[in-house]
N, C-alpha and C positions, 0 to 999 in steps of 0.2 A: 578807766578811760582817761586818758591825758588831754587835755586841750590847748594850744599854743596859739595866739591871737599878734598880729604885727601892728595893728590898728585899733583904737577903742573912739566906736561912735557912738553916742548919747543923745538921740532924735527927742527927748522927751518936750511938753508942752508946759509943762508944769515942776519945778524941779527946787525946793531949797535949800537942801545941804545935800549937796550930791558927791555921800560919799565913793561913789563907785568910780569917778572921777579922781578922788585922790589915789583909790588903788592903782589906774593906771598911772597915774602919776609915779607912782612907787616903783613899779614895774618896769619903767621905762619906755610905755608905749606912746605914741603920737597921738592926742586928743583931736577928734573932729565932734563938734558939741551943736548945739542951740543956744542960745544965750536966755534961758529958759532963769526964773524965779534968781538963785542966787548961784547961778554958774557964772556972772560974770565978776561975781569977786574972788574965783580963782582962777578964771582962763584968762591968759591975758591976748591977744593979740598978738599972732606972729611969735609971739615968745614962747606961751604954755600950751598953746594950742592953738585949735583955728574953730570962734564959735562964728554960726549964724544968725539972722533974727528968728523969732519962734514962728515956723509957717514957714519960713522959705527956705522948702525941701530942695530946690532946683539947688539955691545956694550951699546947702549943706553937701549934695552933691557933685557941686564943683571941686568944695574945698576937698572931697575925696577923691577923685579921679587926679586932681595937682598933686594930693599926696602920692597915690599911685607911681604917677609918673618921674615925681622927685624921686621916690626908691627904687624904680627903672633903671 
């Protein structure tokens, strides 16, 4: 079974070397994150991705649905 992903999002609470984050990276997919333990020493803002503060789902939500819509 093949799986193909357009989006990679990373809701975790607790996170320090999250390499799962750089696969997407590799991959070319658009990061929507948490800014969780040390995800914020690789996601940068607007640039590498789009994180949130840890807890706010609403906001991680945003930034997914703007994604959405940018690839609309």
């Amino acid at each position: 079974m093949k799986f193909q992903s357009d989006i990679f999002i990373n809701a975790s609470r607790n996170d320090n070397a999250p390499v799962s984050i750089l696969e997407a990276f590799a991959s070319g997919l658009p990061v929507i994150t948490t800014a969780a333990g040390g995800v914020p020493e690789i996601v940068e803002q607007e640039v590498t991705g789009l994180p949130s503060e840890v807890g706010d789902w609403q906001g991680l939500a945003e930034n997914l649905v703007r994604l959405l819509r940018q690839q609309a």
